[in-house]
N, C-alpha and C positions, 0 to 999 in steps of 0.2 A: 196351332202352335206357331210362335212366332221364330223366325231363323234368326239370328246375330250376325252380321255381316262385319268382317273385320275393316277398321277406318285405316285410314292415314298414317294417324300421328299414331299408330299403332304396329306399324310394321318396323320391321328391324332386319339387317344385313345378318346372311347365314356366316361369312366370314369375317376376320377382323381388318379394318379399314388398312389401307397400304399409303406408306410413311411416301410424303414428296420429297423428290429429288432437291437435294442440297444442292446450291449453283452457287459460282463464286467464291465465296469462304472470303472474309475478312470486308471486316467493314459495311458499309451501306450504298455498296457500290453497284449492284445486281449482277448480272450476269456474269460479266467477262472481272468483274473485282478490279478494273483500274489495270490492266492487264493486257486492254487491247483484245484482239479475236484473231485467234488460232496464232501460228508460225512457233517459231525455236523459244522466241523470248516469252510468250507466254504460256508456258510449259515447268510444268513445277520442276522444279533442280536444273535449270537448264543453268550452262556455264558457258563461260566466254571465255578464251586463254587473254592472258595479258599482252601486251603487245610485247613484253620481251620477250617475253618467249618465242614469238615470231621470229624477234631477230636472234638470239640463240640461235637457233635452229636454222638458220642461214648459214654457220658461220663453219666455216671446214673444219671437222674432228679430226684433228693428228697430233699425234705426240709429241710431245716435249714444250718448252717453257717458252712461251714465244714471245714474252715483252720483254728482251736481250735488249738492253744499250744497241746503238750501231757504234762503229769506232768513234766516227766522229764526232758523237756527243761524248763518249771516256776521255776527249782529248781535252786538256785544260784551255780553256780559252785565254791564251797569250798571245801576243804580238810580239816578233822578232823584229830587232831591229841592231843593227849593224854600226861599230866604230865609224865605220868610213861617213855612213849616215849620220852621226851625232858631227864628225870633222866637221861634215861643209856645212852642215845647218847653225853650229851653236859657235858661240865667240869663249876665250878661255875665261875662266872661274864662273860657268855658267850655272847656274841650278836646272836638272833633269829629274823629271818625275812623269809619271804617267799623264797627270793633269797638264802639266809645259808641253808633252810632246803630244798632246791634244788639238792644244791652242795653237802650235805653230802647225797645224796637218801634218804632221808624221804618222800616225795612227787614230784611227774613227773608233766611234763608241760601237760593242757588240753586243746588238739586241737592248740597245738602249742604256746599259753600263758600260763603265770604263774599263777597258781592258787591261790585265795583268801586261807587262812590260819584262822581255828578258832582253838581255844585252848582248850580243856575241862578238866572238873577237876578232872578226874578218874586217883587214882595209888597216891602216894606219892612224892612229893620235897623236897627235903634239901638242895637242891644249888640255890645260887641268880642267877638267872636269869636277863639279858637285852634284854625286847621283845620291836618289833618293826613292825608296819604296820600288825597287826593282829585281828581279833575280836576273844575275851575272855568272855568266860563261867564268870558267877558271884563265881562259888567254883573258880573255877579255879585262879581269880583275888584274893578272900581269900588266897587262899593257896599260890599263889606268894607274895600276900606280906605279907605271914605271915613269910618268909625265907629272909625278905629284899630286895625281887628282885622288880626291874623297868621295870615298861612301860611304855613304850614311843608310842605317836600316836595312843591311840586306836581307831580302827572303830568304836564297838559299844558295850556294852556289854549285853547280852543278858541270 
């Protein structure tokens, strides 16, 4: 009698084959997926704060509203200027404006604009005066028109 010997291509695994490990995920990239190897960033869900945040968190927690005006920006930006100053600069029936007392340096531009112009009533007049686009002191308006001078457009008088 002859025995059967079993071949090769006749054998077969008692369990069932075990699945390979998945690597990378996404694309055609292998390993590391375009990802780099290993550290924080390539780490699925890894998050990075934004840099405000950083500076937030700098920033002193205390209470209350802290972008208050300081006074000096609440104050109107005007230039005073004084009778006795208008006496020695100007000749009588002159025209006064913000722009004239520019041009002769009586008052400089503020932050690159012209500045409001009020008038007050300290020092003496005897010349009429033509004011124009100013706000005027209550002596002040007295004592121009008590010399005959004109004003023209006043802001406000105060």
């Amino acid at each position: 009698m002859l025995k059967c010997f079993m071949q090769l291509h006749q054998l077969k695994p008692i369990h069932k084959l075990k699945k390979k490990k998945r690597i990378g995920r996404g694309g055609k990239k292998g390993t590391f997926s375009g990802k780099g190897a290993k550290g924080q960033k390539s780490r699925s869900g890894a998050k990075f704060h934004p840099q405000i945040r950083e500076w937030i968190k700098r920033y002193p927690k205390m209470r209350g509203y802290k972008n208050k005006p300081k006074a000096q920006s609440l104050k109107r930006k005007t230039v005073i200027v004084n009778l006795e100053t208008l006496e020695k600069k100007f000749s009588s029936e002159e025209k006064i404006s913000p722009q004239i007392l520019l041009k002769k340096k009586i008052i400089r531009k503020i932050k690159g604009k012209v500045p409001k112009v009020k008038i007050l009533g300290k020092g003496e007049l005897t010349k009429a005066l033509v004011i124009e686009d100013c706000y005027i002191s209550r002596k002040a308006k007295e004592k121009i028109e008590k010399v005959e001078g004109i004003i023209k457009q006043i802001l406000n008088v105060k």
